[in-house]
C-alpha positions, 0 to 999 in steps of 0.5 A: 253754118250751112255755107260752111258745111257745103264749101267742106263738100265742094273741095272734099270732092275736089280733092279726090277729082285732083287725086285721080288726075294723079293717077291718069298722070301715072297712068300716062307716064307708065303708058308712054314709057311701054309704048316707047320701048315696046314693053308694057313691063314699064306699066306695070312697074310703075303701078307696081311701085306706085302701090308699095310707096303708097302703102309705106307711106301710109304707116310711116308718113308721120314718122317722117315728116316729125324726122324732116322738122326735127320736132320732138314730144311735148311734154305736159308739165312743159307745155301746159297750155298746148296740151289743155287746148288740143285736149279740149279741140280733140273732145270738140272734134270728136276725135282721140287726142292726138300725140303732141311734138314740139319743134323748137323754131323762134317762127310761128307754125303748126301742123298735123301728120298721120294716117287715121285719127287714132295715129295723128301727131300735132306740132307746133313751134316754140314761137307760135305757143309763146306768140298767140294767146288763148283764143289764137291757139284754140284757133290754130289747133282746131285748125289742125285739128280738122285737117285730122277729122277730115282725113286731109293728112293722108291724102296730101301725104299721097299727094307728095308721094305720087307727086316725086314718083311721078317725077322718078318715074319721068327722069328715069324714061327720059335717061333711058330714052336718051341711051337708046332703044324703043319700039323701032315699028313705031318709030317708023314713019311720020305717025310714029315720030310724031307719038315719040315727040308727044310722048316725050313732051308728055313725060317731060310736063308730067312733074310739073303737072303733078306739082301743080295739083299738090298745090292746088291740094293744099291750098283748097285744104287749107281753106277747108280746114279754116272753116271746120276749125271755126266750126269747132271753136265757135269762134273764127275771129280767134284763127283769124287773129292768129292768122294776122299774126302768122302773116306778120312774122316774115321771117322763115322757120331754121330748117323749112323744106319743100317736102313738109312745106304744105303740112303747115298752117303758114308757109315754111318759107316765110315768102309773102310775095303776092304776085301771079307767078308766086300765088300758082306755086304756092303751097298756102293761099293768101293768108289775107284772103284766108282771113276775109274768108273766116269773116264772111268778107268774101 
């Protein structure tokens, strides 16, 4: 249990260490963009936006994601067993029981949204209740369940908000590059066309960056929320079954998207590729890895 508990600290940290990198990317980007023109108006645009997105977010991230799923409420006479189980991982995990959604896909999948434990959303597809038993659900709540407890919805919410602002802010720079304009004293001489090349390069590489570290968010919270869920059912063979049975599934959920992709359990997408390539900009980690972890058979 102890070994858990550290692992849980281990990527909490590292999570908020990945979180800041987000920021110095902006800062860079804002930065460069100042410098290029000669205006550090960019800059404080930049941050300026960069906050009012991420305080929309923060009240309406839910909203959206549940939007962009086409999930829709749980009722409790229809989906008794859903709600009896997050009824009973909520009272396990401490926490207020969280609203309930269903997204009526045939695909096994579940994830949680919101901004605090008093405003979380659970969901979960038609074809993960009707696939896993009791112990596999319990498995798969508490699983979500924990990535509520953990505050990590919020912060992969940041994560992609940072992440496409990057991205805007960079396409933006590079547009108005290309028409024109800059700082003319710092274009003169080799020094200042060498800062303009590094620059340029730097915003051109800033999406990707960014993306890479939301990957790398997900991933390492996945593994955190596998742990904690097994704390909370005292039974990680249970979300071990289930993941074996979401691993076996290859087919992709109707509607997946890459902006909610990292929100669920198993990948949208339904890709079990394992090559090097795949496994950098994937969402989720292997889910056989994810299994011998639960196990102890790492």
């Amino acid at each position: 249990m102890a070994t858990l508990y550290q692992e849980r600290s281990s990527n909490i940290t590292r999570t908020w260490i990945m979180m800041i990198g987000f920021v110095l990317v902006v800062s860079a980007v804002g930065y460069a963009a100042s410098w290029y023109f000669g205006d550090y108006t960019f800059l404080y645009a930049a941050f300026g936006l960069a906050l009012l997105t991420n305080v929309w977010s923060y009240w309406n991230s839910d909203k959206v994601a549940l939007s962009l799923t086409h999930s829709r409420p749980a009722t409790r006479e229809e989906f008794f067993d859903f709600y009896t189980v997050a009824e009973n991982m909520a009272i396990a995990a401490g926490i207020p029981m969280p609203k309930l959604y269903i997204i009526d896909d045939p695909a096994p999948n579940a994830f949680a949204t919101g901004r605090d434990e008093k405003h979380a959303v659970v969901a979960a597809t038609t074809g993960l209740l009707s696939m896993m038993n009791r112990a596999e659900l319990e498995g798969v709540i508490a699983h979500e369940m924990s990535h509520i407890k953990n505050r990590d919805i919020l912060l992969m919410t940041m994560a992609v908000v940072l992440a496409g602002f990057v991205a805007i802010l960079a396409d933006m720079f590079l547009r108005m590059s290309f028409w024109g304009g800059g700082n003319r004293d710092n274009d003169r001489g080799n020094g200042g066309a060498i800062l303009m090349v590094i620059a340029i390069i730097g915003i051109v590489l800033a999406p990707l960056a960014a993306q890479l570290i939301q990957f790398a968010i997900s991933r390492r919270r996945e593994y955190l929320a596998d742990a904690s869920g097994a704390l909370l059912t005292r039974y990680p063979e249970g979300l071990a079954s289930a993941l074996e049975k979401l691993g076996a599934y290859q087919g992709p959920m109707k509607n997946p998207s890459h902006s909610t992709a990292h929100l669920f359990i198993d990948n949208p997408f339904g890709d079990r590729k394992s090559d090097w390539i795949n496994n950098i900009f994937s969402t989720h980690p292997p889910v056989q890895k994810r299994i011998e972890a639960l196990l102890g058979k790492q």
